[in-house]
N, C-alpha and C positions, 0 to 999 in steps of 0.2 A: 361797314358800320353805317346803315341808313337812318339808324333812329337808337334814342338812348336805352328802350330794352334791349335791343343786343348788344352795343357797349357796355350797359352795368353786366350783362351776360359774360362778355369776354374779360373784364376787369374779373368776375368773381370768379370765375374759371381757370382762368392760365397768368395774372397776374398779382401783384403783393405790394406794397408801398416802398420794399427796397430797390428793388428792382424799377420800379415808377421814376422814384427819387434819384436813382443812377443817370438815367438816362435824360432827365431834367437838370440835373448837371452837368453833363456835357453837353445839352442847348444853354447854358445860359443860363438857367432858371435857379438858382440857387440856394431861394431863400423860399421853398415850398413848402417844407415841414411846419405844421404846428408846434408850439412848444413841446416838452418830452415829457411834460407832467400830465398834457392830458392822455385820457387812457381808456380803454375797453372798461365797461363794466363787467362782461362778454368776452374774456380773451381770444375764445373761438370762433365768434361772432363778427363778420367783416360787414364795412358800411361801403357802399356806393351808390349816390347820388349829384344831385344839382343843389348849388350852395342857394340858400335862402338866407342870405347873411342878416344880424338882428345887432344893435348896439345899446348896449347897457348903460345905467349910468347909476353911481351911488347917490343916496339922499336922505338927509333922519328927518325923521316925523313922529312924533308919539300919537299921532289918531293914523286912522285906513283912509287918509284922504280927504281933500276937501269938499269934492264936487262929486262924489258917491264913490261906490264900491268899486268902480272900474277905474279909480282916479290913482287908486293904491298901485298897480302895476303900470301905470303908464299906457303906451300901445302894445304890453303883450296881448293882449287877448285879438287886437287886430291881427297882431302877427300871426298869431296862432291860428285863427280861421282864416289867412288867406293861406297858407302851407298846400299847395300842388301835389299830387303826386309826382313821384320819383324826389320829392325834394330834402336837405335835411335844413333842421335848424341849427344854423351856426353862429354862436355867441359869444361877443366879447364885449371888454369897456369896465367889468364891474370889478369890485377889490372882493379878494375870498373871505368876506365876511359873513355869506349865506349862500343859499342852492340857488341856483336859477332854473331848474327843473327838477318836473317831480312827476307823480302818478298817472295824476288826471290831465296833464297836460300830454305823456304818452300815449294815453286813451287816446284822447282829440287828433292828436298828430297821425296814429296808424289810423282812424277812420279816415282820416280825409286821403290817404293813400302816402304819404310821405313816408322816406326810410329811414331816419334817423334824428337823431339830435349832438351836436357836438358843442361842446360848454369847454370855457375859458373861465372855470372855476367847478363850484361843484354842483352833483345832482342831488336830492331823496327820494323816498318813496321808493328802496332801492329792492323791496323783495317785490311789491306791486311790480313794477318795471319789469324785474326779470321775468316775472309770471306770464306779462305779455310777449316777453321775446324783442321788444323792441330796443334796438341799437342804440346803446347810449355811450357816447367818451366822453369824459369829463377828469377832472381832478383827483374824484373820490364822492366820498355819500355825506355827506351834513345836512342835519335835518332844522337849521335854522332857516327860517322861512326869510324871502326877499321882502315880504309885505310894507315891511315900516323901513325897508334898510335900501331899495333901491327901485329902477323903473327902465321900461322898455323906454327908448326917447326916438329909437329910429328901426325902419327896417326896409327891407331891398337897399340897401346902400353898401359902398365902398367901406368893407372894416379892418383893422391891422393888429396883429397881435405884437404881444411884448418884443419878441424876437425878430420883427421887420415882415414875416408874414403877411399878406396882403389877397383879399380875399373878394373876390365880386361877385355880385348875382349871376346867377350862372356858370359858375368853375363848377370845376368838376371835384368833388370830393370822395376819399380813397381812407380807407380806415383798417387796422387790422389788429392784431397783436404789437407790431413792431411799430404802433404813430398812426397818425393821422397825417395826408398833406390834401394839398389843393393846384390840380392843373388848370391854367386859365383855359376859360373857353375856347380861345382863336388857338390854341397848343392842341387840345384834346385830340384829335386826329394823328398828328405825328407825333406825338408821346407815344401814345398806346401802340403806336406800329413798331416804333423803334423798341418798344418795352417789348413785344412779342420778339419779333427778331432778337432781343437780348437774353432773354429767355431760351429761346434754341439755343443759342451757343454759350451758355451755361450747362443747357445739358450734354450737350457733344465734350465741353470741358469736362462734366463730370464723367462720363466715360474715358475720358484720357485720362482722368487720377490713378480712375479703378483699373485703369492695364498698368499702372505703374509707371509712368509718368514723372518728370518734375514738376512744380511747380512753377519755378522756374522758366523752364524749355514751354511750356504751356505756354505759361503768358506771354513769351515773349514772338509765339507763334499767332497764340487768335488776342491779345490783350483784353485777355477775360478772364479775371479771378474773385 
């Protein structure tokens, strides 16, 4: 694994976030999974990239701002135009009282090369979205806008979701049908080897079901079930 095309290569080939997640619990890592509520919009559709972490914060206002049009979202829009490729954006901090992403913000994100977006609340704009193809997890679709309700306040920084999650510039983020989680950077290397190697003997187990096998005698042979 010299570079992160061929990690997100082998992540989206021969690995899944159960199996991720397996094996980050028996290093230690515990608390990797995102909440459960967020979710594929794309249940077929996997994400793997480099976390671009972004922090929310709520705020009521009845105008778009004091100091112009860009004053309404905070620093998203910084956020948004420095997004890397390979990167995703990942957001927390705000209460589900509106979308923190939407159409034209998925535009923005796949030209600049980035693979996704992951929200700690919810998206819209959810048939545009799919039209593009681009990876979004979140909560669900609500089409109440952040405008007047909340603001980007930070981004590259250290963020934590509700559930002790803990997420830094740079982790590695992993998306599927079954969650979302985040291996930290200095991990990414032996996670993903120990996840392959886990993987093989998964399948060697699943050949010992199918000769008829216990489950049992299995486990207590390769402690793999």
């Amino acid at each position: 694994m010299t570079g992160d095309a061929e990690l997100f290569t082998l992540v989206r080939e021969r690995l899944f976030t159960a199996v991720i997640g397996d094996v980050m619990d028996q290093a230690g890592l515990t608390r990797q999974f995102l909440p459960p509520e967020i979710r594929a919009l794309d249940p077929n559709r996997m994400l793997v990239g480099r976390a671009m972490p972004v922090l929310e914060a709520d705020c009521a206002s009845e105008v778009l701002g004091h100091s112009g049009a860009a004053d309404a979202f905070g620093l998203m829009f910084r956020a948004l135009d420095q997004l890397q490729a390979g990167e995703v954006y990942i957001c927390t901090g705000a209460s589900p009282r509106y979308a923190l992403w939407g159409g034209l913000m998925s535009t923005r994100a796949a030209h600049l090369g980035a693979v996704g977006a992951v929200l700690d609340g919810y998206h819209r704009d959810t048939r545009e979205i799919a039209r593009l193809g681009f990876p979004v997890f979140s909560m669900g679709s609500y089409a109440q806008d952040q405008r007047l309700r909340g603001r980007v306040v930070d981004f590259r920084c250290a963020i934590e979701f509700a559930n002790g999650c803990r997420v830094m510039p740079g982790d590695l983020i992993v998306g599927d049908i079954d969650g979302v989680l985040t291996v930290p950077a200095a991990h990414v290397a032996d996670i993903l080897a120990a996840a392959v190697a886990k993987v093989e003997g998964e399948d060697r187990v699943r050949d010992m079901i199918l000769a008829g096998r216990s489950t049992g005698g299995i486990f207590e042979e390769t402690g793999i079930m």
